[in-house]
PDB file with one MODEL, atoms N, CA, C and O in Angstrom:
MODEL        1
ATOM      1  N   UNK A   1    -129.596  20.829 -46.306  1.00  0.00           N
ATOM      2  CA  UNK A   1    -130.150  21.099 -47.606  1.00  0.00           C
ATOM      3  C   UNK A   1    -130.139  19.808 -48.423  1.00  0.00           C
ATOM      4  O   UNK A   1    -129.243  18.963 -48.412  1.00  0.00           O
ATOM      5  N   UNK A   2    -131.314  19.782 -49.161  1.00  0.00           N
ATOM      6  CA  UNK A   2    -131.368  18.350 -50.198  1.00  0.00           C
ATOM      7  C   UNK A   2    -130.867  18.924 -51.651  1.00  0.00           C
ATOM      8  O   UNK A   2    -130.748  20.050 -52.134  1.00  0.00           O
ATOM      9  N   UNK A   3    -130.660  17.741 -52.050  1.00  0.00           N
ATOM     10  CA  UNK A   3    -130.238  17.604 -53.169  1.00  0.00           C
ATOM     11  C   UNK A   3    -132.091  17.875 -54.254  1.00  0.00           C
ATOM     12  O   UNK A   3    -133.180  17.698 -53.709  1.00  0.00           O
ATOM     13  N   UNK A   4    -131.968  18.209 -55.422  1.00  0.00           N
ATOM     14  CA  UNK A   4    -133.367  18.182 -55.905  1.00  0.00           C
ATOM     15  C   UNK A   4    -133.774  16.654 -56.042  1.00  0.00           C
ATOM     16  O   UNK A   4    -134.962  16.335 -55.995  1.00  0.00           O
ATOM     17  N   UNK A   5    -132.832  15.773 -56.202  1.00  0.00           N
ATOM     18  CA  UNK A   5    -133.669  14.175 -56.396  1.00  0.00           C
ATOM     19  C   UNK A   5    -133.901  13.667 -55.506  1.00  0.00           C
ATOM     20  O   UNK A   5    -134.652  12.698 -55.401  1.00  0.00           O
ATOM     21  N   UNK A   6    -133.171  14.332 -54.467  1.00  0.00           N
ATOM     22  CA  UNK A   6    -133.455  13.065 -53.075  1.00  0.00           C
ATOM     23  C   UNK A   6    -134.755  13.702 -52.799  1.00  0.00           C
ATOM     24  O   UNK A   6    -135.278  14.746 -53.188  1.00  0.00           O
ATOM     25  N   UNK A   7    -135.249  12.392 -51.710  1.00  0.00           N
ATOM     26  CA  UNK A   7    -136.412  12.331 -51.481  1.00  0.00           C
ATOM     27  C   UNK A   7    -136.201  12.596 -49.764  1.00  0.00           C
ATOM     28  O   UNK A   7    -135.369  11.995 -49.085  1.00  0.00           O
ATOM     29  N   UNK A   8    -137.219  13.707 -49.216  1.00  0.00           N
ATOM     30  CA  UNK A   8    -137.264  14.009 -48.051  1.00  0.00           C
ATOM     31  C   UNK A   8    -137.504  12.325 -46.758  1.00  0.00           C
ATOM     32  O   UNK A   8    -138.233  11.337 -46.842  1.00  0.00           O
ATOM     33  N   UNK A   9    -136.509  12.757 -45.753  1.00  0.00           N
ATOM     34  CA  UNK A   9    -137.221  11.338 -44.906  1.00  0.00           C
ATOM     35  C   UNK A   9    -138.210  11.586 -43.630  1.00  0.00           C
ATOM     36  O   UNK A   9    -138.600  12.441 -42.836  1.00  0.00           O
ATOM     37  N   UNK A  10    -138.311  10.467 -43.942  1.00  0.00           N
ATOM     38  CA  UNK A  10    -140.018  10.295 -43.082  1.00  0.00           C
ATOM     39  C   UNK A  10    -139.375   9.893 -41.707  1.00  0.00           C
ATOM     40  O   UNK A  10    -138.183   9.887 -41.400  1.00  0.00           O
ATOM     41  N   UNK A  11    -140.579   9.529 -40.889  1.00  0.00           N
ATOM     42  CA  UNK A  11    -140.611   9.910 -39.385  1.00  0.00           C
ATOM     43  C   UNK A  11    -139.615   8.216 -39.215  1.00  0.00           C
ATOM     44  O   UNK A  11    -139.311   7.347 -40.033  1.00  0.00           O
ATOM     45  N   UNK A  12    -139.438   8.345 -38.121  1.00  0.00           N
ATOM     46  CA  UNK A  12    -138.851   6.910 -37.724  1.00  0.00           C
ATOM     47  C   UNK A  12    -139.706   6.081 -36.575  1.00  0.00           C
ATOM     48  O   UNK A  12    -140.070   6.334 -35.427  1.00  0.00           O
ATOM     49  N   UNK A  13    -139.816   5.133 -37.342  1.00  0.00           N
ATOM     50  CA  UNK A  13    -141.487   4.284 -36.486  1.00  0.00           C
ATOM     51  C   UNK A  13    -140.814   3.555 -35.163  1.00  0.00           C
ATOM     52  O   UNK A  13    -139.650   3.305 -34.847  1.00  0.00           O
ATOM     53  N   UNK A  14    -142.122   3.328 -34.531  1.00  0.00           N
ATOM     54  CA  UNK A  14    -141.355   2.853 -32.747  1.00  0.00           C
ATOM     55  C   UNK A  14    -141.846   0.861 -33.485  1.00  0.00           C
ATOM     56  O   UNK A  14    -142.487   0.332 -34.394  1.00  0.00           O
ATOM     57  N   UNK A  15    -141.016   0.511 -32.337  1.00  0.00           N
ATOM     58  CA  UNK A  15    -140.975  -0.678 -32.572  1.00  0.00           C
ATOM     59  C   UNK A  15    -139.911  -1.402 -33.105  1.00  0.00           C
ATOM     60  O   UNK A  15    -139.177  -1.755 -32.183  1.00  0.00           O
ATOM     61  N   UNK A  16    -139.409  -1.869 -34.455  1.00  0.00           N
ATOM     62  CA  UNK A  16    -138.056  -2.878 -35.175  1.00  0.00           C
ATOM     63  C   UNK A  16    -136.946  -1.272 -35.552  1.00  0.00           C
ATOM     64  O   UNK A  16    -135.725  -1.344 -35.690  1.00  0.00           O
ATOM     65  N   UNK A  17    -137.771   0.067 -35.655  1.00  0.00           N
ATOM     66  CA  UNK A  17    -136.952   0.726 -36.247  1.00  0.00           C
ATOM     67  C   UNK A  17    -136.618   0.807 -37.726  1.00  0.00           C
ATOM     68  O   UNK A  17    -135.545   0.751 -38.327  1.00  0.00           O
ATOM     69  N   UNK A  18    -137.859   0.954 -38.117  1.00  0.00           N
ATOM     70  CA  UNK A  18    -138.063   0.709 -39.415  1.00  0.00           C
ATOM     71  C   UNK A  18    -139.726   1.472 -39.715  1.00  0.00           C
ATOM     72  O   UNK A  18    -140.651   1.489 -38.903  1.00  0.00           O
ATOM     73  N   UNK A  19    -139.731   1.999 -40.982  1.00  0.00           N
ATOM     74  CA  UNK A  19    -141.072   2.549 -41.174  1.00  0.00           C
ATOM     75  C   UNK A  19    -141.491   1.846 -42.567  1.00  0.00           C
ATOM     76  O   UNK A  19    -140.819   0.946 -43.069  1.00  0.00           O
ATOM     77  N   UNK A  20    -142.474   2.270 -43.037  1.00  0.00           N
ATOM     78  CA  UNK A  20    -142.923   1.160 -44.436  1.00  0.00           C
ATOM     79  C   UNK A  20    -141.904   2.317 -45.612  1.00  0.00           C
ATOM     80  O   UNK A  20    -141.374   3.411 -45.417  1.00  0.00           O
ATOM     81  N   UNK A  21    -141.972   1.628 -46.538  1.00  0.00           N
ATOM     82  CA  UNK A  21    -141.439   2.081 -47.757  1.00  0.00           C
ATOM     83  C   UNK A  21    -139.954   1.989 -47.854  1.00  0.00           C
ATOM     84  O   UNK A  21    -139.375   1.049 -48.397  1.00  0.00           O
ATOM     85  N   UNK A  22    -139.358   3.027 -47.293  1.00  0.00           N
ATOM     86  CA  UNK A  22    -137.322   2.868 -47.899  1.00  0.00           C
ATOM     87  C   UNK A  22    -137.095   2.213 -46.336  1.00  0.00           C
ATOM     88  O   UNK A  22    -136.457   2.979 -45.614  1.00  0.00           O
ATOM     89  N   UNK A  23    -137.438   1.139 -45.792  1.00  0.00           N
ATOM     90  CA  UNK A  23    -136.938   0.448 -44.492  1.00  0.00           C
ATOM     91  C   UNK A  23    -135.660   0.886 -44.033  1.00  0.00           C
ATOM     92  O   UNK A  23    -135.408   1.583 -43.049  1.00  0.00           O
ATOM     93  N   UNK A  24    -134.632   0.220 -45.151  1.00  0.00           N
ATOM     94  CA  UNK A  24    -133.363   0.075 -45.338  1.00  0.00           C
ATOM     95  C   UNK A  24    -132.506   1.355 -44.702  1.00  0.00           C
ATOM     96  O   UNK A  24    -131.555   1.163 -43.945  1.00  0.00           O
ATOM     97  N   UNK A  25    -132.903   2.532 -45.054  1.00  0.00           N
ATOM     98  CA  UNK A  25    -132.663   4.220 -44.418  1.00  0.00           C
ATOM     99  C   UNK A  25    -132.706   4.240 -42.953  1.00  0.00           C
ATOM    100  O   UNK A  25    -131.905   4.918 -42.309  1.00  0.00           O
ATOM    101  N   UNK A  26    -133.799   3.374 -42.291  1.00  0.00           N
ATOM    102  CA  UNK A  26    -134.578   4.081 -40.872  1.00  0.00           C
ATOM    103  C   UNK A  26    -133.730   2.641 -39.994  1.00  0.00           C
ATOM    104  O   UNK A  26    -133.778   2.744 -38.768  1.00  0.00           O
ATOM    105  N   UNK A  27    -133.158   1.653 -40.417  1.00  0.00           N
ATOM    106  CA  UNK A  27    -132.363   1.113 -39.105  1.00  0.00           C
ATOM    107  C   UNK A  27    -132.050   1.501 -38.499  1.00  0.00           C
ATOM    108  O   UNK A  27    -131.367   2.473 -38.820  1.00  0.00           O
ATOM    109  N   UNK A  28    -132.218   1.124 -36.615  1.00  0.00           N
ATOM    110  CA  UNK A  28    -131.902   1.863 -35.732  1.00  0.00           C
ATOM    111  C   UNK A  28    -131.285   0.589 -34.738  1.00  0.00           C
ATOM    112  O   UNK A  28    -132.049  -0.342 -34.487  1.00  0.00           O
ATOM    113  N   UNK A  29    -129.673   0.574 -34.098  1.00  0.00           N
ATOM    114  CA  UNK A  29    -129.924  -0.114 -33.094  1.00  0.00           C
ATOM    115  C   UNK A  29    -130.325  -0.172 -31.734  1.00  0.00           C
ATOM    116  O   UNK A  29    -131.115   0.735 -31.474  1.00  0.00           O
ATOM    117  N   UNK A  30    -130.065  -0.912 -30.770  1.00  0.00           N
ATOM    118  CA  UNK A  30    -131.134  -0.995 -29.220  1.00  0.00           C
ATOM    119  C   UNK A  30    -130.467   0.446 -29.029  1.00  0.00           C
ATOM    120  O   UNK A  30    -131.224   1.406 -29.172  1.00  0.00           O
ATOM    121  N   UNK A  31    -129.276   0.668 -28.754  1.00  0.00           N
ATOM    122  CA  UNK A  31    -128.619   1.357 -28.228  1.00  0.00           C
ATOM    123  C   UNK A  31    -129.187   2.938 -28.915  1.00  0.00           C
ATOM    124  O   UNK A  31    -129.661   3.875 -28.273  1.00  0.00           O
ATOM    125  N   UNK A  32    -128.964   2.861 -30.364  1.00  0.00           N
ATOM    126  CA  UNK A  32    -129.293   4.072 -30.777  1.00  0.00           C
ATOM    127  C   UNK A  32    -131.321   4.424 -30.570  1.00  0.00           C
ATOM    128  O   UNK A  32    -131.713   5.583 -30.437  1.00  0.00           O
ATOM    129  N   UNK A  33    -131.947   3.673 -30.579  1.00  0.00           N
ATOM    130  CA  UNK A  33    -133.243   3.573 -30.481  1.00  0.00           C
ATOM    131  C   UNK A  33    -133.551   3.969 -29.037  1.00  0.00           C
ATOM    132  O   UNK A  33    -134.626   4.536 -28.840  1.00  0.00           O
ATOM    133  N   UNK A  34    -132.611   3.702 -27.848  1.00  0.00           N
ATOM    134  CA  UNK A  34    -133.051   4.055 -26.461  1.00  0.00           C
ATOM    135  C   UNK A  34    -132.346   5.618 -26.121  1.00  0.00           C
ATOM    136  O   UNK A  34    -132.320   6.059 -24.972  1.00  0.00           O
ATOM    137  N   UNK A  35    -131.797   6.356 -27.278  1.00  0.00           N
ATOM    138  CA  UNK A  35    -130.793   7.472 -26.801  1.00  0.00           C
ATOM    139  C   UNK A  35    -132.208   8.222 -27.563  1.00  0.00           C
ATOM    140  O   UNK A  35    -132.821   9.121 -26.989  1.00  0.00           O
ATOM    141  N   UNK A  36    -132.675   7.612 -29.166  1.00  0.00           N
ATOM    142  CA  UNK A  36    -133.139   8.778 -29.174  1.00  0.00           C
ATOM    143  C   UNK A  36    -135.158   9.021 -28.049  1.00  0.00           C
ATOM    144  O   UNK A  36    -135.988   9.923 -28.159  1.00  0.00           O
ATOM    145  N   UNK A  37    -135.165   7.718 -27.113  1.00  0.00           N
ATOM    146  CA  UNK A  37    -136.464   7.519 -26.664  1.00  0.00           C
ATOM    147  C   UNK A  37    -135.708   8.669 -25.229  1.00  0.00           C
ATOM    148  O   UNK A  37    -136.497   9.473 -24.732  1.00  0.00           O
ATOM    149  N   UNK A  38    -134.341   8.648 -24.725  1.00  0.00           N
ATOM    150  CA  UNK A  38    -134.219   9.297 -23.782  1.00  0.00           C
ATOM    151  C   UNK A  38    -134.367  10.679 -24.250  1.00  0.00           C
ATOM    152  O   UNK A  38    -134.845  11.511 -23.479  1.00  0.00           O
ATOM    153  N   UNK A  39    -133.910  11.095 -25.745  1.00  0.00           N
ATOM    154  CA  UNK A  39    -133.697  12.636 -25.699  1.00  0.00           C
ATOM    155  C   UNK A  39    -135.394  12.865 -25.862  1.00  0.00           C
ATOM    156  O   UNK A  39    -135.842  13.847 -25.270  1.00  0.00           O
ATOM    157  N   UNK A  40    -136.439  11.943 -26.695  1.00  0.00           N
ATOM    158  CA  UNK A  40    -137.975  12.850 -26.810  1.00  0.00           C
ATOM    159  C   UNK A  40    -137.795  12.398 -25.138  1.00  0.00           C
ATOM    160  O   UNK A  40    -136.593  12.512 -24.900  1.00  0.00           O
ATOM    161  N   UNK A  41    -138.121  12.189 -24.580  1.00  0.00           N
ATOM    162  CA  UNK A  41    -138.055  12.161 -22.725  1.00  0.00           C
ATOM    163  C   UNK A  41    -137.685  13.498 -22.237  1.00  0.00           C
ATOM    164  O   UNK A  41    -138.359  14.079 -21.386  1.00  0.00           O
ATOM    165  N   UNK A  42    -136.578  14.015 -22.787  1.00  0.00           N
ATOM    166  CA  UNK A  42    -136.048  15.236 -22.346  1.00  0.00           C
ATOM    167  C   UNK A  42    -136.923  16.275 -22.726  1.00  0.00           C
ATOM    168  O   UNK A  42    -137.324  17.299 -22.171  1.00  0.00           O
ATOM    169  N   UNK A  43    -137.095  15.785 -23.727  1.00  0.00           N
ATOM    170  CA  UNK A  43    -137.892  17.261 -24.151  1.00  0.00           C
ATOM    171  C   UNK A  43    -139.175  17.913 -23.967  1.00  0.00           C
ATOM    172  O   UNK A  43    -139.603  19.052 -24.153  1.00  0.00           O
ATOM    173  N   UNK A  44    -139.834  16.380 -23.370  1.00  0.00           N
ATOM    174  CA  UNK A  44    -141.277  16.285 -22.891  1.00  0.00           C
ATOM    175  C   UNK A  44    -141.093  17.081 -21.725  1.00  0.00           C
ATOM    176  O   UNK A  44    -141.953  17.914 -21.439  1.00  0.00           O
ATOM    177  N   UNK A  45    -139.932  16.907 -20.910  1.00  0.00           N
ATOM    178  CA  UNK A  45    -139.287  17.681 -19.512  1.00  0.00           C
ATOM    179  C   UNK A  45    -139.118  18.876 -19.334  1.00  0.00           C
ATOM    180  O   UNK A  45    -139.198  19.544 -18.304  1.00  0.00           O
ATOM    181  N   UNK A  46    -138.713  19.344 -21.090  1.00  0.00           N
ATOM    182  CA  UNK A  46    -138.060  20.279 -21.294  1.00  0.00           C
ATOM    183  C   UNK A  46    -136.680  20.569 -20.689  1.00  0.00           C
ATOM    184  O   UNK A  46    -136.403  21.731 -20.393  1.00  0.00           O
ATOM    185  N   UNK A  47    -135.679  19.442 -20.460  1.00  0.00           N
ATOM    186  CA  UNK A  47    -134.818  19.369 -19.684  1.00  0.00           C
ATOM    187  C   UNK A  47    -133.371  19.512 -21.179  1.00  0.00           C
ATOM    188  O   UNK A  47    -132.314  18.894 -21.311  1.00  0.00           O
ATOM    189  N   UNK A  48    -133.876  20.357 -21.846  1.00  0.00           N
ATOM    190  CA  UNK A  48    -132.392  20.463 -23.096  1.00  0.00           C
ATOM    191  C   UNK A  48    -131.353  20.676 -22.315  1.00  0.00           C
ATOM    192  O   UNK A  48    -131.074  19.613 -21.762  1.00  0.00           O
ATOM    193  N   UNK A  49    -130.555  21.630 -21.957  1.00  0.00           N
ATOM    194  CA  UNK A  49    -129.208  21.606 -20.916  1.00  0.00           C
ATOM    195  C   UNK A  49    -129.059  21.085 -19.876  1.00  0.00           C
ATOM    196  O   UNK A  49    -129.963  20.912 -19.059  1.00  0.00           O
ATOM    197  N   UNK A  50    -127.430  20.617 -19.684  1.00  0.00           N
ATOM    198  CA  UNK A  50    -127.284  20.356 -18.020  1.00  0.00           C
ATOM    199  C   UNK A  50    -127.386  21.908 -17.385  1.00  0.00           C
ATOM    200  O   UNK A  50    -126.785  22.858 -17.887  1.00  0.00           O
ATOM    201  N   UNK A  51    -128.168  22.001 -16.306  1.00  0.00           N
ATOM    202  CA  UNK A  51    -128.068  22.654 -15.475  1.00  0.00           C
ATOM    203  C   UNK A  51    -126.935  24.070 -14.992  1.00  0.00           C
ATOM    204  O   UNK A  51    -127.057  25.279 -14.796  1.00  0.00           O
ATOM    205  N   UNK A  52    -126.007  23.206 -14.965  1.00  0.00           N
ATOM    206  CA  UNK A  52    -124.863  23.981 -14.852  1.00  0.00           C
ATOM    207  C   UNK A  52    -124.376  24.338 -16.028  1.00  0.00           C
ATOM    208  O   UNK A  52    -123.538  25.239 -16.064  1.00  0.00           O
ATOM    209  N   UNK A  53    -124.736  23.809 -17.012  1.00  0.00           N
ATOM    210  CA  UNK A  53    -124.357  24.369 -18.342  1.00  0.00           C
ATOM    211  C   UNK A  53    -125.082  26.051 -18.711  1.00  0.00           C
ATOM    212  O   UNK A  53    -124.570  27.109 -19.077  1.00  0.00           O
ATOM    213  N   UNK A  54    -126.475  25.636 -18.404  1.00  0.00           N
ATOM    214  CA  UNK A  54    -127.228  27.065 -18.230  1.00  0.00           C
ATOM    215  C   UNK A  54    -126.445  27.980 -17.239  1.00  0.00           C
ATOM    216  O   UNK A  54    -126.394  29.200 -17.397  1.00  0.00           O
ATOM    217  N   UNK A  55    -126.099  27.606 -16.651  1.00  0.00           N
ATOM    218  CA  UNK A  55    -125.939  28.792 -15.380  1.00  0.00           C
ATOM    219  C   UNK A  55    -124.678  29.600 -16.141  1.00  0.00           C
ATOM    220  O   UNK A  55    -124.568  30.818 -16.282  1.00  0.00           O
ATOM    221  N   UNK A  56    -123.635  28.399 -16.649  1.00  0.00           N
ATOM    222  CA  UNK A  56    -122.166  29.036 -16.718  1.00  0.00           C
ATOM    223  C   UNK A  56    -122.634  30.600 -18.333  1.00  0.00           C
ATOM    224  O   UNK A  56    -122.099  31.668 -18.629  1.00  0.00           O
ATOM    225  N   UNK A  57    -123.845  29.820 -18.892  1.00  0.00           N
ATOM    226  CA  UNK A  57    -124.180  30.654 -20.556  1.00  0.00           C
ATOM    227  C   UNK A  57    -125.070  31.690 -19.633  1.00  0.00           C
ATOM    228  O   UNK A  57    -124.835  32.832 -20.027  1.00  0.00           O
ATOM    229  N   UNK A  58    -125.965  31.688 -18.595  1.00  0.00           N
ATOM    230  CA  UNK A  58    -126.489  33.087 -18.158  1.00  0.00           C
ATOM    231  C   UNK A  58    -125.434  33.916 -17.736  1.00  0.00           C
ATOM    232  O   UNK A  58    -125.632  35.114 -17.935  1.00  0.00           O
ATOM    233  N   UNK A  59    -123.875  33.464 -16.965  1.00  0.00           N
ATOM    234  CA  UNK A  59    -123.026  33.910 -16.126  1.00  0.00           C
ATOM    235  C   UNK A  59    -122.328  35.134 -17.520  1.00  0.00           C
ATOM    236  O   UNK A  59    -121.981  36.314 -17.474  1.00  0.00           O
ATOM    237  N   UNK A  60    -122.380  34.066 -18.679  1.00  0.00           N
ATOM    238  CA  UNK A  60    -121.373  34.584 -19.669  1.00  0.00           C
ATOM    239  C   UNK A  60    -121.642  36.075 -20.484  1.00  0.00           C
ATOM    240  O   UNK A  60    -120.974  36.994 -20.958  1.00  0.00           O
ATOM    241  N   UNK A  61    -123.524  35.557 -20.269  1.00  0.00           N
ATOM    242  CA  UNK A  61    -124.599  36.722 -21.394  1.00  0.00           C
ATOM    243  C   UNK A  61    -125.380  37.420 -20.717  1.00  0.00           C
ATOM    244  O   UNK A  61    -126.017  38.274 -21.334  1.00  0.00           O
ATOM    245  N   UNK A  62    -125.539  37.322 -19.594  1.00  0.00           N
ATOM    246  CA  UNK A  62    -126.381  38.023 -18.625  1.00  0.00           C
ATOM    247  C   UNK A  62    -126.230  39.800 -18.597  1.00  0.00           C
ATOM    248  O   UNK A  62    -127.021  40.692 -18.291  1.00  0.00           O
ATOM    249  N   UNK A  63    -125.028  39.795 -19.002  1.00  0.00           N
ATOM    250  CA  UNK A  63    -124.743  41.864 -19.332  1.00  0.00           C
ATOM    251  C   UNK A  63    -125.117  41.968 -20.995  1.00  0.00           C
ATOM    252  O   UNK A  63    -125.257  43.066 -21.533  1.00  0.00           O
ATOM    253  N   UNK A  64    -125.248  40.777 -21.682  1.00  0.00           N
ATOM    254  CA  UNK A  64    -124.861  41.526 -23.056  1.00  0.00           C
ATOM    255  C   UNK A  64    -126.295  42.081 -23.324  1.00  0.00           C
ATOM    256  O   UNK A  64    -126.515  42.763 -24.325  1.00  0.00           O
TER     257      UNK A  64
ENDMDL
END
């Protein structure tokens, strides 16, 4: 939830990690910039859980 003055944030641009206007907000380093290029990767996959993570949450909910 926002505050009423703050101002909603904008997308985070590819490239320095930085978008035009409040720059200063959208720094990203290598490290954090390649985790979030692996998770859109995942999702293009549709690969959200480990595997076995699913299995153990069908094992748990599968009667309820």
């Amino acid at each position: 939830m926002r505050r009423k003055d703050e101002k909603p944030l904008g997308p985070i641009a590819e490239g320095d990690g930085q978008t035009s206007g409040e720059a200063d907000n959208y720094r990203l380093s290598d490290v954090e910039r390649e985790a979030v290029r692996q998770g859109i990767d995942a999702v293009r996959l549709g690969s959200f859980a480990p595997e076995e993570e699913m299995e153990e949450f069908y094992r748990l909910h599968r009667d309820a």
